[in-house]
VEXDREN-2710 file (C-alpha; in Angstrom, 1 decimal):
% VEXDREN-2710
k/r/px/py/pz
1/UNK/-139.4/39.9/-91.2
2/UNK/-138.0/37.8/-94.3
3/UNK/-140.4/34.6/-95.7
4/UNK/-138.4/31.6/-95.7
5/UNK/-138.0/30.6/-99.2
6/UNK/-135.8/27.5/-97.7
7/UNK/-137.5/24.2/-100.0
8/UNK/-138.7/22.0/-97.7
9/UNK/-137.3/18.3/-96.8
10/UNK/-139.8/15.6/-98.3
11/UNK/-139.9/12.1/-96.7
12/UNK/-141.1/9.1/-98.1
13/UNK/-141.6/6.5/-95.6
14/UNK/-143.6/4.6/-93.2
15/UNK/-145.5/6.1/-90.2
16/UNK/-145.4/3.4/-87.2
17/UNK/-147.0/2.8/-83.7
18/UNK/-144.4/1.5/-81.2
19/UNK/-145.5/-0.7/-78.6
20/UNK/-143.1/-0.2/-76.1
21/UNK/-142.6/-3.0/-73.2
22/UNK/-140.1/-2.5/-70.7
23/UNK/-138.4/-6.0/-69.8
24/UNK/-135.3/-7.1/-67.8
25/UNK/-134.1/-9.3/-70.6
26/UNK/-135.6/-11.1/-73.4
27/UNK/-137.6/-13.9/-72.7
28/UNK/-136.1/-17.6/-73.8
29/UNK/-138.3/-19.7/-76.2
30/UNK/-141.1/-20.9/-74.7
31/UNK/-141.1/-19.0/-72.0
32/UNK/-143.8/-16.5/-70.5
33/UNK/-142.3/-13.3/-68.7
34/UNK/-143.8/-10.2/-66.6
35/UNK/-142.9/-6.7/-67.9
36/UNK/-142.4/-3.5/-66.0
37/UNK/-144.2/-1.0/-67.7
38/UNK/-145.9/-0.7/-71.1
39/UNK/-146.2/2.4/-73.5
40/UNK/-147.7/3.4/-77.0
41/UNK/-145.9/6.0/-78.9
42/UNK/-145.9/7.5/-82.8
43/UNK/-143.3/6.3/-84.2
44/UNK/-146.8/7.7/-95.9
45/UNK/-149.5/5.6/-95.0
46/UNK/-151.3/5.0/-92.3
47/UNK/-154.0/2.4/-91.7
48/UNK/-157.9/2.6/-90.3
49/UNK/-157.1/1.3/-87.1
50/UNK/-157.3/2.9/-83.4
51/UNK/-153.3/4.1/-84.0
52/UNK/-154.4/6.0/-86.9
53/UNK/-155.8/9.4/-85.9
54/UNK/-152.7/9.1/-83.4
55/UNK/-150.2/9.1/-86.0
56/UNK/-151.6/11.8/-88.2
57/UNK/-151.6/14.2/-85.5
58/UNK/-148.4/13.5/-83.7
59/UNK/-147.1/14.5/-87.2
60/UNK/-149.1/17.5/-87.6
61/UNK/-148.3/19.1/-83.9
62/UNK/-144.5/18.6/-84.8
63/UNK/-145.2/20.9/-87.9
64/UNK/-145.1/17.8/-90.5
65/UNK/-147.1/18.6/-94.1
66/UNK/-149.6/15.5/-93.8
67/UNK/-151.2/16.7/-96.9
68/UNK/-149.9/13.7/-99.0
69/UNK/-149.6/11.5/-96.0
70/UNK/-153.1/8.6/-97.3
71/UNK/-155.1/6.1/-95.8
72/UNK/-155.2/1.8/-96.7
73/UNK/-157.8/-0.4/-95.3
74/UNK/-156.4/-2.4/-92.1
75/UNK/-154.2/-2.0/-89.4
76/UNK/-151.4/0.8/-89.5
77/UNK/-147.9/0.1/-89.4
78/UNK/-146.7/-1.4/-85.9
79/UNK/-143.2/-1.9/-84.1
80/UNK/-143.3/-4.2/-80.8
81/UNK/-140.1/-3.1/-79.1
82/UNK/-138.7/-5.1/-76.1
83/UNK/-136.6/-1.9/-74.2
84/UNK/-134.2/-3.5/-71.7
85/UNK/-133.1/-1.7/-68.6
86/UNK/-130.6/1.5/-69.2
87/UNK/-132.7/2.3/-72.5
88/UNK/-129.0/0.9/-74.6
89/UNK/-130.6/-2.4/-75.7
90/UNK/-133.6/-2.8/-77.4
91/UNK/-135.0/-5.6/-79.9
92/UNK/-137.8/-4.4/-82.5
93/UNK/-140.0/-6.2/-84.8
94/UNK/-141.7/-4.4/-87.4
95/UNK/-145.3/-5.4/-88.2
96/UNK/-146.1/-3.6/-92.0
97/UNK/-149.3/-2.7/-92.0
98/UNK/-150.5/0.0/-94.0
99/UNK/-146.7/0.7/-95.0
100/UNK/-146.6/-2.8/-96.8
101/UNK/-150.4/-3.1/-97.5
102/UNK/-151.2/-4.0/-101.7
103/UNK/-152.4/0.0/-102.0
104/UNK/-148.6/0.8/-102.5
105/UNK/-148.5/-1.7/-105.3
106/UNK/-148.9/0.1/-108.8
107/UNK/-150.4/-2.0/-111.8
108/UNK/-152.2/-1.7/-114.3
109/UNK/-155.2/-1.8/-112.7
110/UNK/-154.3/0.9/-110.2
111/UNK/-156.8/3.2/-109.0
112/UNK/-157.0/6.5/-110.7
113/UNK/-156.8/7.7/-106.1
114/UNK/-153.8/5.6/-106.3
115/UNK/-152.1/7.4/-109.1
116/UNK/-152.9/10.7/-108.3
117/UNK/-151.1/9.8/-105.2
118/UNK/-148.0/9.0/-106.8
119/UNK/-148.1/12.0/-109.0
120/UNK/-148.6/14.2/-106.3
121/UNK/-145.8/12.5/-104.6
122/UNK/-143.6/13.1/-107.5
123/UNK/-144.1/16.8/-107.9
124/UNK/-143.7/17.6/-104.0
125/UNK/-140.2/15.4/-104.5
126/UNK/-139.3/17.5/-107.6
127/UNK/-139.7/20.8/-105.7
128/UNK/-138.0/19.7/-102.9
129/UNK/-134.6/20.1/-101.0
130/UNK/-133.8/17.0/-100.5
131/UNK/-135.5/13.3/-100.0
132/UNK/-135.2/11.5/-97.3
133/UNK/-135.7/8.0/-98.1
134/UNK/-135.8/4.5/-95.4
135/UNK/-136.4/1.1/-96.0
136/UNK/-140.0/0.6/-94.7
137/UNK/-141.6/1.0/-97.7
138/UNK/-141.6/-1.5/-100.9
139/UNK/-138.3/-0.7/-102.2
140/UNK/-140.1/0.5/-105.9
141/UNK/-141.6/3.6/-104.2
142/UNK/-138.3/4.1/-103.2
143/UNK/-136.3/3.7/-106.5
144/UNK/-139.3/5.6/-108.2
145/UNK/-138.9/8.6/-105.9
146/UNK/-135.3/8.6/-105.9
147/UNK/-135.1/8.6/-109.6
148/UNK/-137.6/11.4/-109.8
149/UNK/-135.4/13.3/-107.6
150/UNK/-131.9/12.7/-108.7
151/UNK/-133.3/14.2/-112.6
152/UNK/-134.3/17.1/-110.7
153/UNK/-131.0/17.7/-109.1
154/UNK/-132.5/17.2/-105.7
155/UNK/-130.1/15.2/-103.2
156/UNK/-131.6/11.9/-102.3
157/UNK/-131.0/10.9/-98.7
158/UNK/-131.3/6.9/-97.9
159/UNK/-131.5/5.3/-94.4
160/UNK/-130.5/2.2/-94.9
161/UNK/-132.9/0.6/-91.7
162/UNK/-135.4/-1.5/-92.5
163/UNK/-135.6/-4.4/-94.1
164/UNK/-133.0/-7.1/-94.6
165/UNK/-132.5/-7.5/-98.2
166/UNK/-129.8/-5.6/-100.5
167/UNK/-130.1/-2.3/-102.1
168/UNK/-131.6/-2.8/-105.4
169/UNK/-128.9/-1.0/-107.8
170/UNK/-131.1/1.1/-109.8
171/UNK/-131.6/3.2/-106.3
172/UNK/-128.6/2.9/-104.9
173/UNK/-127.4/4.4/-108.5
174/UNK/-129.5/7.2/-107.1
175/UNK/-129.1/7.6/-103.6
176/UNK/-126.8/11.1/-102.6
177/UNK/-125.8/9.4/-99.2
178/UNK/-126.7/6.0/-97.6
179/UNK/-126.9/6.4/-93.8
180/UNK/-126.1/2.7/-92.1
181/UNK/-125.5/1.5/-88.9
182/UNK/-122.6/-1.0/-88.3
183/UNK/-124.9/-3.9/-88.7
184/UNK/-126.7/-2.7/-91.5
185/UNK/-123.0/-1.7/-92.8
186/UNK/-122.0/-5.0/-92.8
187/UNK/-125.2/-7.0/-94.2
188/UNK/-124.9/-4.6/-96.6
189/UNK/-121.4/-5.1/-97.8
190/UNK/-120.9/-9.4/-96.3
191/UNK/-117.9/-7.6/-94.4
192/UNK/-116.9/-7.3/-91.0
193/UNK/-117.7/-3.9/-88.9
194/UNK/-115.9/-4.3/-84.9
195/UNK/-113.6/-2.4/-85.5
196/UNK/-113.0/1.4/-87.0
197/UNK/-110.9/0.3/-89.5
198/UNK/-113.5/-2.6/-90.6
199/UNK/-116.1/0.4/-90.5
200/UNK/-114.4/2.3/-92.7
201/UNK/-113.6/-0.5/-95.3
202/UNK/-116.2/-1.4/-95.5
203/UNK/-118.3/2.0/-95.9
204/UNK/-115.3/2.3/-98.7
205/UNK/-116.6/-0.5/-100.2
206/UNK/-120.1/0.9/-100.1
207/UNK/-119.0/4.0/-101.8
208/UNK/-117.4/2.2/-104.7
209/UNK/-120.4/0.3/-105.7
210/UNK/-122.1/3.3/-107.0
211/UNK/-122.9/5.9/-103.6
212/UNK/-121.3/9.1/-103.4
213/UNK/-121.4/9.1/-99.5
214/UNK/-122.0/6.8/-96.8
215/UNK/-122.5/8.0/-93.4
216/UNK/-122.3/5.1/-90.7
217/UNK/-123.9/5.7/-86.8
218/UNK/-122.0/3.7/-84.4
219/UNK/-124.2/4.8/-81.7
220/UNK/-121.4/5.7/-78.1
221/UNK/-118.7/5.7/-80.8
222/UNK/-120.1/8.6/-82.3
223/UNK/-120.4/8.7/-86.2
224/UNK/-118.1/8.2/-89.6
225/UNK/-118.5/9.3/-92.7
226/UNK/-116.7/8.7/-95.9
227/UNK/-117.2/10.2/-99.7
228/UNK/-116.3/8.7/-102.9
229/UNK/-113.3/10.9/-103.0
230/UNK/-111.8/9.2/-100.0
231/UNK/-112.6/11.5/-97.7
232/UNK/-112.8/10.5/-93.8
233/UNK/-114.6/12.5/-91.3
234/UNK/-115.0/11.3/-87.4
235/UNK/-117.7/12.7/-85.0
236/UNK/-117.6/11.9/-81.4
237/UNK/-120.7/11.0/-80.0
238/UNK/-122.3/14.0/-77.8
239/UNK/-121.6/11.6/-73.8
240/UNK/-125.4/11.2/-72.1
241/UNK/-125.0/10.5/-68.4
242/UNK/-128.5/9.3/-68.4
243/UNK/-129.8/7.1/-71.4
244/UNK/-133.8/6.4/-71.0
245/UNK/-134.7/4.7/-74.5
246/UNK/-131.9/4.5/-78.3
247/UNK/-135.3/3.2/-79.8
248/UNK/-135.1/5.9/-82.9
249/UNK/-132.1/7.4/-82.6
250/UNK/-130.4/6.3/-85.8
251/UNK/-133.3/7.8/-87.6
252/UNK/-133.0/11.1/-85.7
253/UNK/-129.3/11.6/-86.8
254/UNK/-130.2/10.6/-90.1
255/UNK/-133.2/13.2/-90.0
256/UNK/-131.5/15.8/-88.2
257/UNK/-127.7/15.3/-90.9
258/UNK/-130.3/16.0/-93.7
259/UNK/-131.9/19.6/-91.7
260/UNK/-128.2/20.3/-91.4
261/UNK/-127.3/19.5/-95.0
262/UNK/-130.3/21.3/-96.3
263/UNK/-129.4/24.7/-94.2
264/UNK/-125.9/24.6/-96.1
265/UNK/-124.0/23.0/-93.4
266/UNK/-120.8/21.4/-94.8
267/UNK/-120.2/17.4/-93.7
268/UNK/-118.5/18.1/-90.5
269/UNK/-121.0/20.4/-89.2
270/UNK/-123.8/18.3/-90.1
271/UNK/-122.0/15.3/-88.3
272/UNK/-122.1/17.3/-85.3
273/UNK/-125.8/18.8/-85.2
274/UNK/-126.9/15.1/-85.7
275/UNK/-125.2/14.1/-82.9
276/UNK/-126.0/16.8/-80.7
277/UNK/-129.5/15.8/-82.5
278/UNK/-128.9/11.8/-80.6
279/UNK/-127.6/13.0/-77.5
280/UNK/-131.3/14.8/-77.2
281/UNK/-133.2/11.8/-78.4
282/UNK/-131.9/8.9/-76.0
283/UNK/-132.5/11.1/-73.3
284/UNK/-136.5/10.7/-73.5
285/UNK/-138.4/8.0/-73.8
286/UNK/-140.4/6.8/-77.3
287/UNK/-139.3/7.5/-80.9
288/UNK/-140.8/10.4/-82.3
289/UNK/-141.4/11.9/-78.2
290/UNK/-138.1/11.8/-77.8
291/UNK/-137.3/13.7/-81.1
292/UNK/-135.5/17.5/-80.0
293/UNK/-136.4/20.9/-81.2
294/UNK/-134.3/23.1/-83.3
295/UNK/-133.7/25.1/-79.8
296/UNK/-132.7/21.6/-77.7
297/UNK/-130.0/21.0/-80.1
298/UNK/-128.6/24.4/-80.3
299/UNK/-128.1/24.4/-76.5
300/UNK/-126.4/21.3/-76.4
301/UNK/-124.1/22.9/-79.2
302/UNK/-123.6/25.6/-77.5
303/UNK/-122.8/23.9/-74.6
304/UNK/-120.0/21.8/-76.2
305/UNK/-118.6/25.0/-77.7
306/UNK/-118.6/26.7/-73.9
307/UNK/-117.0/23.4/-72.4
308/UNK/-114.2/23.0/-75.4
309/UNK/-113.8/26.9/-75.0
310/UNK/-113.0/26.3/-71.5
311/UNK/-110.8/23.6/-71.8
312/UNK/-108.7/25.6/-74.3
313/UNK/-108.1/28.2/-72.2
314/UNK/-107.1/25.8/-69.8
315/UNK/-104.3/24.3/-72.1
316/UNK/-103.1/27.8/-73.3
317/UNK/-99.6/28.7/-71.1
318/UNK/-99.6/31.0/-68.9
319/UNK/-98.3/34.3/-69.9
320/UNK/-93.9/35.3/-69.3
321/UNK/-93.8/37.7/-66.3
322/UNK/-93.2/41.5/-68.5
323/UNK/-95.4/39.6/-71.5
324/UNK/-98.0/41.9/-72.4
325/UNK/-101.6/41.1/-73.9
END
């Protein structure tokens, strides 16, 4: 057997608890509603609350490095999600926590722990093969890291979830590829996204203020991604007969585009492990539950490949009578 010598993906980012509640709709102002079931799932830092102990092993059964993964005083980070029926619509409020708490902020009179974090942070990004980056975080983290990684030649990764405001320039100037959704696409840019053609102007438009790729997820409509050379790729979205719960499937595509990227995969195959990626995650319930392994998304790969196989051969003409194969 062969050691893999493969660097390793780093992310800097927020570790979450969802609390999940399962409603028919979303309840009008002022008014009080039942729901129909209730769940807590895992969804940097995390806090010294009940969720925390949670959260650090969820990560470390799934094979996660935790080593740089510290602690800050309070709750941990916290999304309440209201999951409609079908699992299609959901509405999510992030609660900080521990991702937002003042032990991110650096000043002068920062803690020596506090530096060594960032440090250590620093070195693990300088080694790696790429950064994945999200939104969840105080946007300086994020422009330190990414500035750390784009002098070492390392590809910088951002999901552009999160919060609201704009991409500060000096990590944007940084940022490999910006992964946005069509709403995000469009706070992002003030431009419209309905349409594919409004989709694609404006992820032009994203590319030309400084970004060398933007990757858009438009959930059933599959995926879109355009480079700063005016490049246009298209990736149908993998059909799901049965969707249980979307609630992290935008970061999964992100998560799983960067695995692909990282394994030398060119644009277009990447596109279509991360969707494969999606198909497996809206299938299950919770975000990081409902996240597939490496073998779940090479069957429904290999799947597609059988079933386009197939529907090739039945497209090919049949054969002249005296025509030999």
């Amino acid at each position: 057997m062969y050691a893999d010598t493969r660097k390793p993906l780093v992310v800097a980012g927020s570790i979450n608890a969802d609390l999940v509640a399962k409603v028919a709709r979303l309840p009008a102002p002022g008014e009080t509603m039942e729901s129909q079931g209730f769940d807590v799932f895992p969804g940097g830092k995390v806090g010294t609350d009940a969720y925390a102990g949670m959260l650090r092993s969820s990560l470390s059964d799934c094979g996660v490095d935790t080593s740089l993964v510290t602690s800050a005083d309070g709750s941990s980070g916290m999304a309440l999600i209201l999951l409609q029926p079908g699992g299609r619509e959901n509405s999510i409020i992030l609660v900080g926590g521990a991702n937002t708490s003042d032990n991110w902020k650096i000043t002068d009179e920062a803690t020596q722990a506090r530096r060594r974090v960032v440090l250590a942070g620093g070195l693990a990004v300088q080694t790696a093969g790429a950064l994945l980056l999200q939104r969840e975080i105080p946007e300086v983290f994020n422009v330190i890291f990414a500035k750390i990684a784009a002098s070492a030649g390392v590809p910088v990764i951002l999901d552009a979830g999160g919060v609201t405001q704009p991409i500060q320039v000096d990590l944007l100037s940084n940022v490999s590829l910006v992964s946005p959704n069509e709403t995000e696409l469009a706070r992002l840019t003030n431009m419209p996204t309905k349409t594919m053609a409004q989709v694609q102007a404006a992820a032009e438009a994203l590319v030309h203020s400084g970004v060398n790729k933007v990757l858009v997820k438009l959930g059933s409509k599959g995926s879109m991604l355009v480079d700063i050379y005016g490049n246009v790729l298209k990736q149908k979205a993998v059909p799901v007969s049965d969707v249980v719960d979307t609630t992290g499937a935008g970061d999964c595509f992100t998560a799983a585009f960067a695995v692909a990227m990282l394994e030398g995969k060119n644009d277009a195959e990447a596109m279509s492990y991360a969707s494969a990626a999606a198909s497996v995650c809206i299938g299950r319930a919770g975000a990081l539950p409902s996240l597939p392994t490496r073998q779940e998304v090479e069957a429904v790969l290999s799947r597609q490949l059988a079933t386009a196989t197939l529907a090739a051969a039945e497209d090919a003409p049949s054969p002249r009578a005296g025509a030999f194969w």
